[in-house]
C-alpha positions, 0 to 999 in steps of 0.5 A: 399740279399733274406733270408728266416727263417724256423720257427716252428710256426710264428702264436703261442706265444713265444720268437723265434717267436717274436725276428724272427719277429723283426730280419725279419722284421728290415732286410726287410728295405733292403732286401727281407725277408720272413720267412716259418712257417712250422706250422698254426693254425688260420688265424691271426699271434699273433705278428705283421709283417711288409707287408714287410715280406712275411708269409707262411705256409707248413702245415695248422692244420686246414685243414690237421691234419688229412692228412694221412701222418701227422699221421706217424712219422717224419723221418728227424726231431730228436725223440730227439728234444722237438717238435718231436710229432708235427712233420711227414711225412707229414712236413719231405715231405714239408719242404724238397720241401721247402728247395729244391725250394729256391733261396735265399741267405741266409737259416736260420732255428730257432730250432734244429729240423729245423737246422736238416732239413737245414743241411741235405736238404738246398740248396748248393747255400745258406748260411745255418745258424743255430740259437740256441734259447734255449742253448747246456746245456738244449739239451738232449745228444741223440740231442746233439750227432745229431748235431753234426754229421751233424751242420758241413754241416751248414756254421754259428750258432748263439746263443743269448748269448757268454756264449752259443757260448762259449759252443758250440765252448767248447763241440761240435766241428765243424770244419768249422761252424762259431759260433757267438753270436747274440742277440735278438732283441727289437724295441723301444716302440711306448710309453713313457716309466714307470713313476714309480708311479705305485704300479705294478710289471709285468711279463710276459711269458708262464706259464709253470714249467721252468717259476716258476711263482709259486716261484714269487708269493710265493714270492710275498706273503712276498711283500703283507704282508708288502705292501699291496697296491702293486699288481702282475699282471703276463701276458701270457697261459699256462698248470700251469694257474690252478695250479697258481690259486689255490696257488692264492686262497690257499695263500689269494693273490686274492686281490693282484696277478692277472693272466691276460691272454695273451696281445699282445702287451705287451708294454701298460702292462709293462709301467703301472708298475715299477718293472718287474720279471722274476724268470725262472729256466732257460733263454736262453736269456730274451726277457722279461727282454730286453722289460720290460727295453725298457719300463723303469722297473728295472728287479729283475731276478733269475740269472739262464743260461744264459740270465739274467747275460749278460743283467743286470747290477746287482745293477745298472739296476735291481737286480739278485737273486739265482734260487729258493730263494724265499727269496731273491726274497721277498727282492729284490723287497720290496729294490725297493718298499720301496725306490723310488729314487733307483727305479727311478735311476734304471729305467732310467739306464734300458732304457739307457742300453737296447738301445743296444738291439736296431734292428739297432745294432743287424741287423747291426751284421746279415748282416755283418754275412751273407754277410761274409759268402756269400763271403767265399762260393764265394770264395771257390767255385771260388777255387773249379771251378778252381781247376776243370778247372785245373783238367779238363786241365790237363786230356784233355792234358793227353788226347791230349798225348795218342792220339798223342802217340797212332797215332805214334805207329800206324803210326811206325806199318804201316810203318814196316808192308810196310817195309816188304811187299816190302821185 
């Protein structure tokens, strides 16, 4: 099969793009893959990407930010979708000539505002699929109501959760779209995993406000108070980087929390700890939570939509808490901090669970997804063909009868009209 993914920006930092990658990439093992990055914005991606995947680029911010066309609204990308104001013109223009010169198999777009593009534009011969990064829940109504008038032009969506899948097969209602769950994937690290002796937690992700790394590091200063031998170390960029700092400094943490800027790869941070925490107030998924247990970490986790709960085992590989208890979140981490055994026991559980997140089994669910699908587009176009064969059949026969009808009575007419020119 050929597949290609739309993607907003496959050179930035985030989630989608780094779970595309490794979806994009474990495919390519036996199938053409590329992935279209509608955006670029420096020469280098931030992630890795095989030389086996082929990475281009619709529009470059660096030479066409200005571009005349990029200066007027989108049309086909929906106001209502969180990216609108990065989109115009200019790439409602080159995505629809992307779409329309694709000959592959497969189509998949990875955000709302691409599954727009892909339901309204895809090509008629692919299978279109949508993926659901974020959840139906967190979408505002006026986007909501977009999908659904047109996700059922789409032949499948994928969500990264079952409670997500469920919800879209609950409120939205689209007849004909296959809807299934298909979870991120996470490469086994190149490294041996956390031994455990360091006096680390880690966490990891943009700082933004749904992050709440604010409440962490509140939190946090409950752990310090009691064990002051143990640090923070939160990796990642983001808009809250100078409002962190400052509850930092305003707290006394300076000698304790460290924002560490972004690292990629991850992996050489998260094996020098041996608690990771992640204290979202929303989670779709949890690639942080799968790659910190990848690396042999317990998780503490607010237990917050949707991710979290259908990743860890509470009590077994990691602990999940209230959203917004700060409280609950202080002493969670000190019950693996002080106890070393359970800390121990908890990360050789993680590593064992998190191998289901493997790409082999995740590829695995695509590839039987995508193959299903191509097979039922077969199959009805195979109906449709001959169906149209029938009907066409049936009017060159209708066709053959009006002649032949028609040339009797002709030939009837002639006949009387000689009849009664030798009268």
């Amino acid at each position: 099969m050929k597949i290609s993914f739309l993607l907003h920006n496959g050179y930035g930092i985030g989630g989608t793009i780094k779970t595309t990658f490794n979806l994009a990439q474990a495919l390519a093992e036996r199938h053409e893959v590329e992935i279209v990055s509608v955006h670029r914005h420096r020469e280098e991606p931030n992630f890795l990407l095989g030389a086996q995947v082929r990475l281009r680029h619709l529009v470059d911010l660096r030479t066409e930010k200005d571009h005349p066309a990029h200066q007027r609204p989108a049309r086909v990308f929906p106001a209502s979708e969180y990216r609108y104001g990065q989109y115009s013109e200019l790439t409602d223009e080159r995505i629809a000539e992307c779409l329309a010169g694709l000959d592959s198999d497969v189509v998949v777009g990875t955000r709302p505002g691409l599954n727009v593009h892909l339901a309204r534009q895809g090509p008629s011969h692919a299978v279109l699929v949508g993926q659901e990064h974020l959840t139906l829940d967190n979408h505002p109504p006026a986007l909501r109501g977009e999908l659904r008038r047109v996700y059922p032009r789409l032949d499948a969506l994928t969500t990264v959760t079952h409670a997500d899948a469920e919800a879209y097969r609950r409120k939205m209602r689209l007849p004909g779209v296959r809807i299934a769950a298909l979870p991120n994937s996470v490469p086994e690290p190149a490294l041996p995993p956390a031994d455990g002796s360091g006096r680390i937690v880690v966490a990891a992700g943009r700082l933004v406000r749904s992050k709440r790394h604010d409440l962490l590091i509140r939190a946090f200063a409950g752990v310090a108070a009691e064990r002051p031998d143990w640090r923070l170390r939160i990796y990642g960029k983001g808009e809250e980087q100078d409002r962190l700092r400052r509850l930092i400094d305003d707290l006394g943490l300076y000698n304790n929390v460290f924002l560490m800027g972004a690292a990629s790869p991850i992996e050489a941070e998260w094996v020098k700890g041996s608690i990771a925490a992640v204290t979202s107030s929303f989670e779709p998924f949890g690639m942080t939570i799968v790659e910190a247990m990848r690396c042999g970490l317990p998780v503490v986790s607010t237990n917050c939509p949707y991710g979290p709960a259908e990743i860890i085992d509470d009590g077994v590989d990691g602990r999940l808490v209230p959203v917004g208890d700060r409280d609950a979140l202080t002493a969670a981490l000190l019950d693996l901090i002080r106890d070393d055994e359970l800390r121990l026991r908890m990360s050789r559980a993680a590593l064992a669970a998190a191998r289901r997140y493997d790409p082999v089994p995740v590829v695995e669910q695509a590839e039987a997804l995508f193959a299903g699908l191509a097979e039922a587009k077969r199959t009805r176009r195979g109906r449709s063909g001959a169906a149209a064969g029938r009907r066409l059949a049936a009017a060159v026969v209708s066709s053959g009868h009006a002649v032949k009808d028609a040339t009797l009575a002709l030939g009837v007419t002639t006949l009387r009209s000689m009849r009664k020119g030798k009268r």
